[in-house]
N, C-alpha and C positions, 0 to 999 in steps of 0.2 A: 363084188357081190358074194355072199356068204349063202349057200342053200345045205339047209340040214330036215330033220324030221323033229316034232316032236310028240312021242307015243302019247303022251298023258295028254296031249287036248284031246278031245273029246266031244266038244258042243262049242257052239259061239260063245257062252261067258267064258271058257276055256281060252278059245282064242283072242278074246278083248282081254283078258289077263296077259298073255304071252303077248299080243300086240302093245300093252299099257307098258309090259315091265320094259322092252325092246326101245319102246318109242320112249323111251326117259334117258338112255344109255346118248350120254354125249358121242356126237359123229354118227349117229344111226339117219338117214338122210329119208328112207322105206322101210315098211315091212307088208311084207305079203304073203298071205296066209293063205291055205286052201287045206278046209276041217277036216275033208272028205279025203283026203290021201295023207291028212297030219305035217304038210310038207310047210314048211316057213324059208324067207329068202329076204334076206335083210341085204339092203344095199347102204352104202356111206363107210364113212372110214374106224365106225370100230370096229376093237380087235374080237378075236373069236372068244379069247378068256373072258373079256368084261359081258361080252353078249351071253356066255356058259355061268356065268357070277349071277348076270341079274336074272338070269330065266331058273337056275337052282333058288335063289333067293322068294323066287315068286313060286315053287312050290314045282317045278317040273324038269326034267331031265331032258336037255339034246341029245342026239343021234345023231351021228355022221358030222358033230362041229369042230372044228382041228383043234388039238391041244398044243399047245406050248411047250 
């Protein structure tokens, strides 16, 4: 399991975006968001770049996701 932040959610269509872009990343098995503290925790076998690829691609910046 992968847990990061990410600052720019902000509201629930915030988070159905980071959950939409997350939940399409092959090997993403969960996601589980909570808006109120911005924390996200993806479980399954991708990697931390493709999950940092699609959540940039959908318009938002992780915190705390490992880089490569």
């Amino acid at each position: 399991m992968l847990a990061f932040k990410v600052p720019g959610m902000t509201c629930g269509g915030c988070a159905a975006s980071v959950r939409r872009a997350l939940g399409a990343v092959a090997g993403v098995e969960d996601v589980q968001i909570d808006v109120a503290s911005k924390d996200v925790r993806v479980s399954g076998a991708a990697s931390a770049d493709v999950l940092r690829a699609a959540l940039e691609k959908a318009g938002f910046e992780p915190e705390g996701l490992p880089v490569a």
